[in-house]
C-alpha positions as CSV (number, residue, x, y, z in Angstrom):
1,X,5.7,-22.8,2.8
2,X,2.6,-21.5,0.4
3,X,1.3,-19.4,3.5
4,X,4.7,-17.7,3.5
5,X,4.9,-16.8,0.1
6,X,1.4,-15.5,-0.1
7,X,2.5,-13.6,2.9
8,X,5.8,-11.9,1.4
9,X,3.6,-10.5,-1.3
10,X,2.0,-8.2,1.2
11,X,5.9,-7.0,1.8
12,X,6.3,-6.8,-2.1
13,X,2.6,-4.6,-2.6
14,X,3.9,-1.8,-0.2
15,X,7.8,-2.0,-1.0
16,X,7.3,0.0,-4.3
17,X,3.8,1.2,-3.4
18,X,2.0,2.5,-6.6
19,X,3.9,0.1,-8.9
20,X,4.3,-2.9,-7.2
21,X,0.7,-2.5,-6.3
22,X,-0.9,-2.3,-10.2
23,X,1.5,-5.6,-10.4
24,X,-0.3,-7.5,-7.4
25,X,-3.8,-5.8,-8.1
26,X,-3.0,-7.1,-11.8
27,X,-1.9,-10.6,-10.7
28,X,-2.3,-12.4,-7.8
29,X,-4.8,-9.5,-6.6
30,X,-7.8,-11.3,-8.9
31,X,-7.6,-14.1,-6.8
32,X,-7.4,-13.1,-3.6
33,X,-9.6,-9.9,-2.0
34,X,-7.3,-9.4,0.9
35,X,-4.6,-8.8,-1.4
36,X,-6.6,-6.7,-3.6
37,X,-7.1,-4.5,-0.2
38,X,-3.8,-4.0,0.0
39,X,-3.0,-3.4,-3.6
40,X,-5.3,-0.8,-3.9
41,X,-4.2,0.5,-0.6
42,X,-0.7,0.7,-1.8
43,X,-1.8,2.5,-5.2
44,X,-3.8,4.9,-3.3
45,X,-0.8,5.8,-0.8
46,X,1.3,6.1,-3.6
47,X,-0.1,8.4,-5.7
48,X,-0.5,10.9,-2.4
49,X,3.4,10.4,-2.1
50,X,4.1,11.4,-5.5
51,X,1.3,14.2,-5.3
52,X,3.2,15.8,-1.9
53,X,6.3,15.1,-3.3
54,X,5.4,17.4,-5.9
55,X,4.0,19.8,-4.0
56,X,6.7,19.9,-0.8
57,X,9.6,20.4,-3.9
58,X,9.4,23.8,-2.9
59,X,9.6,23.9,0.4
60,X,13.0,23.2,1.7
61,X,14.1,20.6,4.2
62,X,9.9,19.0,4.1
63,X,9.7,17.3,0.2
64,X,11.8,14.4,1.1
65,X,11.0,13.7,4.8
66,X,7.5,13.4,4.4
67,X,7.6,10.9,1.2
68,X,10.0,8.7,3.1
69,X,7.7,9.1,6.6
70,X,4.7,7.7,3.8
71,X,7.3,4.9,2.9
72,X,7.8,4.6,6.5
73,X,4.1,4.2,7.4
74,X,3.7,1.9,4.0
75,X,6.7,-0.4,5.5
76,X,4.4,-1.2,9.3
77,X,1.5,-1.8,7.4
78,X,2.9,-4.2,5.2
79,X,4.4,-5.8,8.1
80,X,1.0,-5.9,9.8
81,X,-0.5,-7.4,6.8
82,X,2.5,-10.0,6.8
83,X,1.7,-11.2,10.1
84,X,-2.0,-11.3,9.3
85,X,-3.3,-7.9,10.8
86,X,-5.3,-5.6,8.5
87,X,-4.2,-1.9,9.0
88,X,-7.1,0.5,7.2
89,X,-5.8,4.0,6.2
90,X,-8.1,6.4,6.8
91,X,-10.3,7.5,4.1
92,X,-7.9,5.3,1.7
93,X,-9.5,1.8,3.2
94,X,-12.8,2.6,2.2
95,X,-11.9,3.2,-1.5
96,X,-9.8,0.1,-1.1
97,X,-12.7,-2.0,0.4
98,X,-15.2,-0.8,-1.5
99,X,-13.3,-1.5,-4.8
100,X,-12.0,-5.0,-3.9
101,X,-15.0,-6.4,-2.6
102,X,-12.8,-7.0,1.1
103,X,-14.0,-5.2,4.3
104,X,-11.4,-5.9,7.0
């Protein structure tokens, strides 16, 4: 049952992506690297959904899609990570594993 709920938290870092990732890198994230991976992983994909959000505003019918594809992409990794598979972003998983001290 405690390997379960260590896994759902995976789920939780990459549900609300930036924020629920500050929670969990905050948290739970000090005590366990892997998690710290994903936190920062989840931070770092955030804040480049925000940033195209802002910038696709303009362009109609692209703004939207994108962002949710991100949340899409965010979703199978957190799945991955549930099961117990480490999915690196590119260029994102190297700021992640050099800043939590995990290499996957």
């Amino acid at each position: 049952m405690e390997k379960e709920k260590k896994n759902i938290a995976y789920i939780f870092v990459y549900l609300f992506m930036w924020l629920s990732g500050i929670i969990m890198f905050f948290t739970a994230g000090q005590k366990d690297k892997r998690l710290k991976f994903h936190s920062l992983q989840a931070i770092f994909l955030g804040i480049i959904a925000i940033v195209l959000d802002f910038i696709l505003v303009f362009v109609p019918f692209l703004g939207s899609p994108v962002v949710f594809l991100i949340f899409i992409y965010g979703m199978y990794i957190a799945v991955k990570a549930y099961y117990g598979e480490d999915t690196e972003i590119p260029v994102i998983a190297d700021y992640a594993a050099k800043y939590s001290g995990y290499n996957p």
